[in-house]
GUNUDO-896510 format. One record per residue (C-alpha): x, y, z. Coordinates in steps of 0.05 Angstrom, whole numbers, padded with zeros to 5 digits. Layout:
N
- X, Y, Z
...
//
This chain:
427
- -04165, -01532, -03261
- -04235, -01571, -03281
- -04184, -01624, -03258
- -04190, -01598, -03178
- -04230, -01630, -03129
- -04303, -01604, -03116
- -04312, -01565, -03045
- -04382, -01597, -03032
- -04416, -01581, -02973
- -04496, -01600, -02959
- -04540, -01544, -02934
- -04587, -01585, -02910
- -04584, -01650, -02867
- -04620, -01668, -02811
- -04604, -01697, -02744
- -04638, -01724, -02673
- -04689, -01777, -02655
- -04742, -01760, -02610
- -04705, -01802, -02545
- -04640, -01776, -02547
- -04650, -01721, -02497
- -04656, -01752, -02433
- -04593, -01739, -02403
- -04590, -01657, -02443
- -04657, -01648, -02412
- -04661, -01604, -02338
- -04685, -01648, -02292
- -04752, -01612, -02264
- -04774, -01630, -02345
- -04754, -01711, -02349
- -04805, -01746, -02320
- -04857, -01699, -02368
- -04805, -01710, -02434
- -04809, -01793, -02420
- -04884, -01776, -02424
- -04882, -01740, -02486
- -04835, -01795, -02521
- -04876, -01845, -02496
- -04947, -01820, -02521
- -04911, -01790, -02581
- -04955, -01818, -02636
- -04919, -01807, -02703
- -04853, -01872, -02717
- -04829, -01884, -02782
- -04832, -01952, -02779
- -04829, -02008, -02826
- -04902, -02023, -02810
- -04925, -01954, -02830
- -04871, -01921, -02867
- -04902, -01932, -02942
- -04965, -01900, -02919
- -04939, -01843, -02878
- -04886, -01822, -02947
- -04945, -01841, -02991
- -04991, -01782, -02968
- -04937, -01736, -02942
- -04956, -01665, -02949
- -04883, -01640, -02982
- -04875, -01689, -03041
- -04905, -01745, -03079
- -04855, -01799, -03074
- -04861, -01837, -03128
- -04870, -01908, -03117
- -04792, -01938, -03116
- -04764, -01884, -03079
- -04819, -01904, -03033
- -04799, -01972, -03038
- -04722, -01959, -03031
- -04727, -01915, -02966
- -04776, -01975, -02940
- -04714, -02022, -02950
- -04664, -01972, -02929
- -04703, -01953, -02863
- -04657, -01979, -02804
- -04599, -01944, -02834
- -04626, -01876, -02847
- -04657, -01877, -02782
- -04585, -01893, -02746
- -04551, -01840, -02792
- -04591, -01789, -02763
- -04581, -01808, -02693
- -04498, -01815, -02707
- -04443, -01778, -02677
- -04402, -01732, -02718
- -04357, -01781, -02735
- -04396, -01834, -02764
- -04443, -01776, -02796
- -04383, -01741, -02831
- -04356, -01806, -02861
- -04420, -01838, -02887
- -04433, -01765, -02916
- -04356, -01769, -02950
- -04383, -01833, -02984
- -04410, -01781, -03032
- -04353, -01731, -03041
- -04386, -01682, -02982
- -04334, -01649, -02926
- -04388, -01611, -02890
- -04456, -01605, -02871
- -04506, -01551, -02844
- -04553, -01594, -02785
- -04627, -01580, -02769
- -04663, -01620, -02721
- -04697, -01676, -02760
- -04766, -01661, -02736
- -04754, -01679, -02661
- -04742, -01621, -02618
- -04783, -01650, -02550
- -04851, -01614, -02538
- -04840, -01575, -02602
- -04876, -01571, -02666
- -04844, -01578, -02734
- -04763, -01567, -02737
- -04780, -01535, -02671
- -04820, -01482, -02690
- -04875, -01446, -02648
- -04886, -01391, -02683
- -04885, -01332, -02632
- -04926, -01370, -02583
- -04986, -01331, -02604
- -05050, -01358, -02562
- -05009, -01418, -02535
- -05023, -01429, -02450
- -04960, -01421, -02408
- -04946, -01492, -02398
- -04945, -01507, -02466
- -04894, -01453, -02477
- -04852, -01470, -02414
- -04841, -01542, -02442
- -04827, -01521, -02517
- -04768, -01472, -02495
- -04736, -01532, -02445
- -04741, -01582, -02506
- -04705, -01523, -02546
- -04652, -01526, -02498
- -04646, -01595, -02493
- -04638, -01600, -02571
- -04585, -01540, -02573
- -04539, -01575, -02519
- -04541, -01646, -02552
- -04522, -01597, -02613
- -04463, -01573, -02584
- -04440, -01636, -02553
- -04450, -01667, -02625
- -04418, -01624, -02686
- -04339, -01611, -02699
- -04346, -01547, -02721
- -04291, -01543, -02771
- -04343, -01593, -02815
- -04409, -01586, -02787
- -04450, -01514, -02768
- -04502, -01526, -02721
- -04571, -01490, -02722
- -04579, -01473, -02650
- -04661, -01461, -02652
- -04679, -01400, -02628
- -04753, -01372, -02599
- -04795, -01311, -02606
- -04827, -01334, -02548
- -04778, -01298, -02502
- -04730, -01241, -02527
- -04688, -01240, -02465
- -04672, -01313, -02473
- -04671, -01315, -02544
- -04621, -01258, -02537
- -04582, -01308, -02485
- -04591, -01365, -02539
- -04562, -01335, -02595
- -04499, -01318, -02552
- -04499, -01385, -02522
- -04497, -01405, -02596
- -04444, -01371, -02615
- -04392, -01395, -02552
- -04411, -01471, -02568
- -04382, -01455, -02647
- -04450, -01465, -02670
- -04452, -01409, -02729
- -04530, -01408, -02743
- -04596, -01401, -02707
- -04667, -01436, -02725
- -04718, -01387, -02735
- -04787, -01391, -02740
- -04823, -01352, -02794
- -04868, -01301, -02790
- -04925, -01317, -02732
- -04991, -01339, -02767
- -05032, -01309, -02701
- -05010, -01234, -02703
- -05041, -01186, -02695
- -05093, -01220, -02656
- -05039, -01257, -02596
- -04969, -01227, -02609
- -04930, -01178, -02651
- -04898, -01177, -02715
- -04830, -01203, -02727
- -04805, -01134, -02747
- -04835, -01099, -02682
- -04774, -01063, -02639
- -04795, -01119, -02586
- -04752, -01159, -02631
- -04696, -01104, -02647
- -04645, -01144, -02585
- -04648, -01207, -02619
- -04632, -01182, -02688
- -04574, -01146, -02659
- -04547, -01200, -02629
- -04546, -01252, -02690
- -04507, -01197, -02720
- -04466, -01172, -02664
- -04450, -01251, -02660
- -04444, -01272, -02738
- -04489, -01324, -02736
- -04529, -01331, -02790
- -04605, -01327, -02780
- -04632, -01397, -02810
- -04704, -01407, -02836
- -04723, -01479, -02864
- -04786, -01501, -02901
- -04840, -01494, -02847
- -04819, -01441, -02804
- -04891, -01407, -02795
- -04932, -01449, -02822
- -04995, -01467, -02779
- -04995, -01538, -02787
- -05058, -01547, -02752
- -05093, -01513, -02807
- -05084, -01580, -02850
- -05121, -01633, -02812
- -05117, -01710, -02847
- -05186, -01685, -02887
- -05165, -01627, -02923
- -05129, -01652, -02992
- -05054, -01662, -02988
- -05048, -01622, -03053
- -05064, -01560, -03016
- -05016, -01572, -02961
- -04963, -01579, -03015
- -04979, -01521, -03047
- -04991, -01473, -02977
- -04941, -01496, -02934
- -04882, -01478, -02965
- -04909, -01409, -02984
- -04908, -01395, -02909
- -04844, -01403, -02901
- -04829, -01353, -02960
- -04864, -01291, -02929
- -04802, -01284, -02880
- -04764, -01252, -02939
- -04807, -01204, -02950
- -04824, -01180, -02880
- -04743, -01178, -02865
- -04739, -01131, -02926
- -04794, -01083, -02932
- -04799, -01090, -02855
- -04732, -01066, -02853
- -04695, -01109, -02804
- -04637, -01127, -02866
- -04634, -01046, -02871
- -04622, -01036, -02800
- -04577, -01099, -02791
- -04538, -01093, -02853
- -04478, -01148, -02828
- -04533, -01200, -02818
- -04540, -01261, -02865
- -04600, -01298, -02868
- -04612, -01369, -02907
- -04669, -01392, -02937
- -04675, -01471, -02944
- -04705, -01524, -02975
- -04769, -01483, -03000
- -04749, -01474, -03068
- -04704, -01416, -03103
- -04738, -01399, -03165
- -04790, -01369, -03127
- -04736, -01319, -03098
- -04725, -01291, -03165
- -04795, -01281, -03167
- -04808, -01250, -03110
- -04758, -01202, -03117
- -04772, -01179, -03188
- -04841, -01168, -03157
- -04806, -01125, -03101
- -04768, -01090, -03138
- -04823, -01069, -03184
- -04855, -01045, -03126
- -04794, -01006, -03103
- -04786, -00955, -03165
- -04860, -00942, -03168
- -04856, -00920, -03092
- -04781, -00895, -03110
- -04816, -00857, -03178
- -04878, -00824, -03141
- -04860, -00748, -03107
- -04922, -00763, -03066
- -04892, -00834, -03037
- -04827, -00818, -03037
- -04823, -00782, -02967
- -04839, -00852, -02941
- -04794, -00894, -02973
- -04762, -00933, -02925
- -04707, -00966, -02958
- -04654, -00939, -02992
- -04636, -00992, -03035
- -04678, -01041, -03082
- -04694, -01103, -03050
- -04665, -01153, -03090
- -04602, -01112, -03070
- -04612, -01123, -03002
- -04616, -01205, -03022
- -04543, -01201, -03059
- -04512, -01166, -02997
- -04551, -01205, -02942
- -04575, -01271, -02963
- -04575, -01346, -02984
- -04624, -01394, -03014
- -04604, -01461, -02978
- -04619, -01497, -03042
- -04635, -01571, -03017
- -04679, -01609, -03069
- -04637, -01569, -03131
- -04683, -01565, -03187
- -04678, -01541, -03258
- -04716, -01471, -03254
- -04674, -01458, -03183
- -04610, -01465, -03225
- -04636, -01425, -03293
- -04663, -01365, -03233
- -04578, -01357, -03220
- -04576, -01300, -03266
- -04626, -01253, -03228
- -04609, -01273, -03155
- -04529, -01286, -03173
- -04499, -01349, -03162
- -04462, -01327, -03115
- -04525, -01337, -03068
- -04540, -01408, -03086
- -04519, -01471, -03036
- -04532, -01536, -03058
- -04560, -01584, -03000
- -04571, -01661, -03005
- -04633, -01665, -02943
- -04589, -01719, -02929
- -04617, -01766, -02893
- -04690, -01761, -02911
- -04717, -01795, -02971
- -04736, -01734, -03015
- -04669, -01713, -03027
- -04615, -01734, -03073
- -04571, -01778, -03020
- -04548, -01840, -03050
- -04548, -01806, -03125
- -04518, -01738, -03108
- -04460, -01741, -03164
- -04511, -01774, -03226
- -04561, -01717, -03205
- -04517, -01660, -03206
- -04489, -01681, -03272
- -04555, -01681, -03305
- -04573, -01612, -03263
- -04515, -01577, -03284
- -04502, -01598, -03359
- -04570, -01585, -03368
- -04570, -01510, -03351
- -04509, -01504, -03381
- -04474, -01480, -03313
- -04402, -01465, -03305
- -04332, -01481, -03267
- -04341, -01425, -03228
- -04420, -01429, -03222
- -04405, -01508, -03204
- -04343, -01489, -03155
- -04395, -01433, -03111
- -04459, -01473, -03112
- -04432, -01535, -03095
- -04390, -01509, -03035
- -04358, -01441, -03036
- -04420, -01406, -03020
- -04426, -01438, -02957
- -04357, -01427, -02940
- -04384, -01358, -02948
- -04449, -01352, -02910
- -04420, -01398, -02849
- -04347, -01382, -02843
- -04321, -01449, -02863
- -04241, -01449, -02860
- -04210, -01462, -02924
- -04149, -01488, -02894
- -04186, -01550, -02864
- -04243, -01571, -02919
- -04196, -01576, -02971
- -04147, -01625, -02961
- -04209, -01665, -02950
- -04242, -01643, -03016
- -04173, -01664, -03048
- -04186, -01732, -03017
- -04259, -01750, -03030
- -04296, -01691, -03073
- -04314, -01701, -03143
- -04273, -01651, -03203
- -04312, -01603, -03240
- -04305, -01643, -03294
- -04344, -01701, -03272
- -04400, -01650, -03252
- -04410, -01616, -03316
- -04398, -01683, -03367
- -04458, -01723, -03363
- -04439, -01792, -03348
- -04462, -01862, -03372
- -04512, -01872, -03323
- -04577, -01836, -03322
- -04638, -01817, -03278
- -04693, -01848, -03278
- -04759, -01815, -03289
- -04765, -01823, -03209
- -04709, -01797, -03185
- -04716, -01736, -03236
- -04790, -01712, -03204
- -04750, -01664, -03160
- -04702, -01642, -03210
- -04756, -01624, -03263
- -04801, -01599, -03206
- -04837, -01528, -03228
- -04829, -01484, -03177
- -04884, -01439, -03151
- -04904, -01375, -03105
- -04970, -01347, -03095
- -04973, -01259, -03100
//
């Protein structure tokens, strides 16, 4: 069996340039999006590139990656903006025979990976355009994925139940599978309501009436504004991230995975360790509540929370590091999807298979644990169809073998910062 081709499917790639949504935009909202993309002021370009990677807030790119994705620019910039053709066979260069798609930073009028939080304290205008850029993005989505290789992330708004409601089942007719979700909105209580509120309660039911999965990606909540060119990178690092991770805990205790118990959510690219953390913490939590005959009357869920994680949810785990993969025990591997952030510059595109290797010899993973990271858990969480992926696995994946025998070639100590990358969550 070690023989068998590798299913390998990347949770995490990216897709979209800023001018493609002319023609998917309505047309009362052109002549203000050929405003926005022309006054845009942030392009990777080979002028700027090495300074914009050199103080980007996610990662410290050491020096030749820096230098490689300088050289490499054109191309990744033209993978992202491919068709599903061209994407699916530059990404089976590597072995891969699917891919999960977020917007690559360029929904129109929208902030990061679309995101506005819940709109909290934003004017009407403001919100008007976002949501028309969001719909721009989701039809250029549909138009673009074959959805027996590729789940799109349709993104989804708190901004409006009614249409997010209409979103999500829009979604779910163009063969999308997943929705974008921000995290939880940085201005409640002061403009807008929690994410757990009943206001909420249709759009929940409707990513679970539908199957979709509900999709949150590293900087879903954060208030990027809060981070200004002054303030030290090193805290942005550190804080924006741990945004993103307080959407697990308000869909546990908060009890929207209690009272939407088909729903599956992903978590990606903001770590997996920390999970493991977070739930311990949880769960500790949970029996003192669960022990107390005083607190016990109020004990709203029945189950502990990391419970609620094993039946409900995914770590999309782009940027695999050596903690995530030693954490396996506590959250089960069966939760674990491996992602290449294919094609940005932090990820492990180009040196999936060498990377891998070293990740899982290392922590002494298995066949099976190999098999369900790499690929079967996403089959899983998205409804992949066997039937289709693996002929093409048979064709182009990598065997288990090749995966867990370290090979000739090794990392070098740049390309192993991720993979030896501490991860961290602030109680």
């Amino acid at each position: 069996m070690l023989t068998m081709s590798v299913l390998l499917i990347s949770s995490d790639c990216h897709t979209g340039t800023l001018d493609q949504y002319q023609e998917y935009m309505e047309e009362e909202y052109r002549e203000a999006y050929a405003e926005y993309v022309g006054g845009f002021g942030f392009r990777l370009n080979k002028e700027n590139v090495k300074g914009v990677l050199a103080n980007a807030p996610f990662f410290f790119y050491p020096d030749r990656i820096i230098d490689e994705y300088h050289g490499q620019l054109e191309d990744r910039q033209a993978w992202a903006a491919a068709g599903s053709a061209e994407r699916l066979s530059i990404l089976e260069r590597e072995g891969y025979v699917g891919e999960i798609l977020f917007p690559d930073a360029a929904v129109p009028f929208s902030g990061q990976f679309g995101g506005f939080g819940g709109y909290g304290g934003l004017d009407a205008r403001t919100v008007e355009l976002a949501l028309a850029g969001q719909r721009a993005f989701n039809r250029r989505l549909a138009d673009l994925i074959d959805p027996s290789r590729q789940v799109g992330c349709a993104v989804v708004s708190y901004a409006d139940v009614d249409a997010a409601v209409a979103t999500v089942h829009k979604a779910a007719e163009d063969g999308m599978r997943a929705v974008l979700l921000d995290g939880v909105d940085p201005s409640f209580p002061v403009f807008n309501e929690p994410i757990i509120s009943p206001k909420y309660e249709p759009m929940w039911s409707a990513i679970e009436e539908t199957g979709l999965v509900a999709q949150f990606h590293v900087g879903a909540g954060a208030p990027f504004p809060y981070y200004p060119p002054e303030i030290p990178r090193e805290i942005a690092q550190i804080e924006i991230p741990s945004w993103s991770h307080r959407v697990l805990w308000w869909l546990i205790w908060g009890g929207v995975l209690e009272r939407h118990p088909q729903m599956h959510c992903a978590f990606t690219e903001m770590g997996t360790a920390w999970v493991a953390q977070a739930l311990r913490f949880m769960d500790w939590q949970w029996e003192g509540v669960n022990a107390s005959r005083y607190a016990r009357r109020e004990m709203r869920l029945p189950i502990k929370p990391s419970d609620y994680w094993k039946r409900q949810c995914f770590t999309g785990a782009s940027l695999l590091s050596l903690e995530d993969l030693e954490a396996r025990d506590f959250l089960d591997p069966s939760t674990i999807m491996y992602g290449t952030d294919y094609a940005h510059p932090e990820g492990t595109w180009s040196r999936t298979h060498p990377y891998l290797r070293r990740a899982f010899s290392e922590t002494n993973c298995n066949e099976d644990e190999v098999r369900a990271i790499c690929g079967e858990n996403a089959v899983r969480c998205y409804r992949f169809d066997l039937d289709v992926l693996t002929p093409i696995a048979e064709r182009v994946g990598p065997t288990v073998e090749s995966l867990l025998t370290p090979g000739d070639e090794s990392l070098d100590d740049d390309e192993l910062r991720i993979l030896t990358r501490p991860d961290f969550i602030g109680m």
